[in-house]
N, C-alpha and C positions, 0 to 999 in steps of 0.2 A: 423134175423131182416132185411128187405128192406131198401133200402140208405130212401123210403117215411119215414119210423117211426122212423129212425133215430132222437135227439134229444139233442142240447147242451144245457147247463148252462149259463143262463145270471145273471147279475147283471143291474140294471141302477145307477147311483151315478148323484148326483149334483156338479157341479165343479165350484171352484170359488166363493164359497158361504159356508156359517156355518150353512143354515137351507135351511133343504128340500123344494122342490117346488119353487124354486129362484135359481140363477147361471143358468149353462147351462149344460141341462140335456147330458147325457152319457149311451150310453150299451155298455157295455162288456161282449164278446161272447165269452166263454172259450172251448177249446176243438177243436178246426175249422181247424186242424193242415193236414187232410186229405182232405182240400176241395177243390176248383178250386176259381178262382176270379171272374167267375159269379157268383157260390152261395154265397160266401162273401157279391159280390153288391147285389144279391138278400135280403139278409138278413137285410142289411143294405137300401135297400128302405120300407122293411117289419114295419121296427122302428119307418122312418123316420123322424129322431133325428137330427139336423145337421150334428153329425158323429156320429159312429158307430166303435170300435176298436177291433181288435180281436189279442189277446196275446197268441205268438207262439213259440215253441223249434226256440232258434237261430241259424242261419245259422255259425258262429262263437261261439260257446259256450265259449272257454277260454278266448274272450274279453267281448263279450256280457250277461248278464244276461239274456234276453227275448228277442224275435222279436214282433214287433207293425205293422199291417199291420193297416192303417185308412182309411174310408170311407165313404164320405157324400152320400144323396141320388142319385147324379148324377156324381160324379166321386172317383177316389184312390188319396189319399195325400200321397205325401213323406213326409211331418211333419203337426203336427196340435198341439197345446198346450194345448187345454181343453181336448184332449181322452190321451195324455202325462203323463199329472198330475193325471188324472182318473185310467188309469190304473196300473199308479205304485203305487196308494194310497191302490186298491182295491187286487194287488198284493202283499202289505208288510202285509195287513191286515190279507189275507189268507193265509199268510206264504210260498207265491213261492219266495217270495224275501225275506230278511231281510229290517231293517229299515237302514236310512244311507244311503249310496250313493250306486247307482246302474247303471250301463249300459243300455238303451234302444237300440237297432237297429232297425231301421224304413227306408225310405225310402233316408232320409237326410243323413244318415251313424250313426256311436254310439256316442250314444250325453248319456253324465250324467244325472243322475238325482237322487235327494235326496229327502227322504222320510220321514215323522214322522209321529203320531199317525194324527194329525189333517188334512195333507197335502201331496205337493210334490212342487216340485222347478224342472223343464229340461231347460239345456242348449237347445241351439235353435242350427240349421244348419248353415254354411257359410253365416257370414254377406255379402250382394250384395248389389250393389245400381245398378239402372238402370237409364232409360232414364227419360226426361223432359217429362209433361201431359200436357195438356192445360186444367188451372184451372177452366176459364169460362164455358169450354164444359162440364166439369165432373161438374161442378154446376148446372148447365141447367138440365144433368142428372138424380139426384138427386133430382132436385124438388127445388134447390135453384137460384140462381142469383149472378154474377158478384159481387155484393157488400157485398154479404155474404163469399165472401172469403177472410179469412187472409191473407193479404199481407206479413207477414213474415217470408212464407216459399212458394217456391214454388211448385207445386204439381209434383207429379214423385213416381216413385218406386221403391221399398227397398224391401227387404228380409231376413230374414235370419232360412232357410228349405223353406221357401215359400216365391214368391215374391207377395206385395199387391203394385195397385196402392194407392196413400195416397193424399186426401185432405184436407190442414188444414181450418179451418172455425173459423169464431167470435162465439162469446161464446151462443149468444142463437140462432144460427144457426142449431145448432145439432139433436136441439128436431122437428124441420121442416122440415126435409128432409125426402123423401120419399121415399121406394123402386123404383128403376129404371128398367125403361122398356127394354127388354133383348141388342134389337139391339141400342139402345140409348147407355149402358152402354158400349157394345163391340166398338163402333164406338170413345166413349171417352177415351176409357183406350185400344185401339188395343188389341182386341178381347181378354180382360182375364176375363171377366165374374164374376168382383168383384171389391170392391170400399171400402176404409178406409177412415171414415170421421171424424175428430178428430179438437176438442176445448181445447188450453193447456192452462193450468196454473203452468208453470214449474215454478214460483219463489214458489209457496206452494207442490210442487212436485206432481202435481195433472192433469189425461188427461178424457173429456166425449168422448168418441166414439160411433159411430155405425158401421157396417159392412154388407152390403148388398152385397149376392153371387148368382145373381138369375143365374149364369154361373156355377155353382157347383150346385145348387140344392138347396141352402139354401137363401131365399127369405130376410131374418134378421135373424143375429146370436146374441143369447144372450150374449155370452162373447167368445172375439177368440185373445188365444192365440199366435200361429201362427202372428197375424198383429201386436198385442201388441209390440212384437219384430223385429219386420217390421216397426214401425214407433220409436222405439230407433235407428235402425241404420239409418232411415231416419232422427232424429234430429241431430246423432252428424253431420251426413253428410253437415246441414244445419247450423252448426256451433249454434246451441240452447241449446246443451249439452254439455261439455268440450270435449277439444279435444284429451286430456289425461288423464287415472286416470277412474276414477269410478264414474257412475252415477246411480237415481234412480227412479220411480216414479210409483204413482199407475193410474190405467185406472178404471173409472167408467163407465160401459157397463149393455146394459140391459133393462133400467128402463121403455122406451119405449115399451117395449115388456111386462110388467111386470113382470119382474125375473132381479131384481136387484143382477149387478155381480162386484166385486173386484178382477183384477187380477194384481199383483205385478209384478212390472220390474226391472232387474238390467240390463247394458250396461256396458262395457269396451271400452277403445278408446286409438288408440297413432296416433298420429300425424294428428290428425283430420280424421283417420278412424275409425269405429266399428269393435272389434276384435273378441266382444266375448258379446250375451246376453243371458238371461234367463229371466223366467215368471214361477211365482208359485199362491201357493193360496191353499184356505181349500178346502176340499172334504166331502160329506156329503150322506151316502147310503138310496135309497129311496125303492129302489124293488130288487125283483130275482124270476126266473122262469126258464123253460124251452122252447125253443124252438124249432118246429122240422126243422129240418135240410132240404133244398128244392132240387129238382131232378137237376139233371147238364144241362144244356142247349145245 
């Protein structure tokens, strides 16, 4: 057989959602364990899904259960939370993993993750906090104004596996805002090609987001886990979440797009740092095919 008629196994799954055709779609491409990271990115603009994960023998087997290499259409993540929770769901299901806690290895390093019939739950990578944003400009960005920004956090970037810049916004700010135009965005968030714009109501434990990555390839993401936990360590940072102890809250993503998404967050903190988060949520399978494998570049 020619590497052309070569052919791997996909699946797509819905994440972040209990019914197909809502959350945020997923492929996973099984078998990709001999290929280069062109054909990976090839594959993965082929989709063009906001990401794309392909589940591999780990470079560590005696710590790790699987490797996760992830992929939007226009660049490689070291972590991403919807192809996370996606592929250890579609994992435990097909019996490469068991259910219950499992090792991922991805690009963030091995981050846990736990599995049941309905879901998955991944710890996230090295909480980070970065530098200060200028809230007006990343408004302007977006499509909003000066006075659509909440004044009780200021804008800046947090991470943790991926860093998002984050702006918090009034409450019916969110559904207004527009994708942002490529060099507009890069000039407000120094040059990272992505924008977290988040509405909380942390006293009902409740956050609306959108996510706009026209610097990744992704124009609006229906639900992204990766910022989810990028804006927990950005609240305890802003002293909105305790500064010790355990926190939680869910993110309502999506609805704009129509594919209304839920993804669940927990956070840890001591002394006014983020130690340690996670983002889970249901999984729901919609397809499976095959695809054939493209020539190496």
């Amino acid at each position: 057989m020619t590497n052309s008629a070569q052919r791997l196994k996909f699946d797509v799954v819905d994440v972040f959602t209990d019914r197909p055709f809502t959350g945020n779609p997923l492929a996973v491409v099984h078998g990709a364990d001999g290929l280069d990271t062109s054909q990976l990115a090839a594959i993965a603009r082929e989709f063009n899904l906001s990401e794309t994960v392909f589940p591999l023998r780990p470079s560590a087997p005696v710590e790790a259960s699987y490797r996760a290499r992830i992929f939007t259409p226009g660049a490689e993540l070291p972590f991403a939370g919807h192809p996370s929770v996606g592929v250890a769901w579609v994992l435990a299901r097909d019996g490469v993993i068991g259910t219950g806690e499992a090792i991922q290895e991805c690009g963030a390093g091995l981050l846990p993750v736990w599995v049941d019939a309905a879901g998955a739950r991944v710890d996230a990578g090295r909480p980070h906090v970065g530098g200060a944003l200028d809230g007006a400009a990343l408004a302007e960005a977006v499509g909003l104004t000066a006075d659509d920004v909440d004044p009780v956090a200021a804008a800046g970037v947090c991470g943790a596996g991926l860093d998002f810049p984050i702006l918090v916004v009034r409450a019916d700010a969110v559904a207004k805002a527009v994708a942002p135009e490529p060099i507009a965005l890069n000039r407000a968030t120094e040059n990272r090609g992505t924008v977290y714009v988040a509405a909380l109501d942390l006293a009902a434990g409740r956050v609306h987001a959108r996510m706009f990555g026209p610097g990744v390839g992704v124009t609006e993401d229906p639900a992204t886990g990766s910022a989810a936990v990028a804006l927990a360590v950005f609240l305890v940072n802003r002293g909105l979440l305790p500064a010790d102890g355990e926190a939680a809250f869910s993110v309502a993503q999506g609805e704009e797009l129509g594919r209304p998404s839920r993804l669940d967050v927990t956070v840890s903190a001591r002394a006014g740092a983020a130690v340690r988060a996670a983002v889970g949520g249901q999984v729901v399978a919609v397809s499976s095919g095959e695809i054939v494998v493209p020539l190496r570049e």
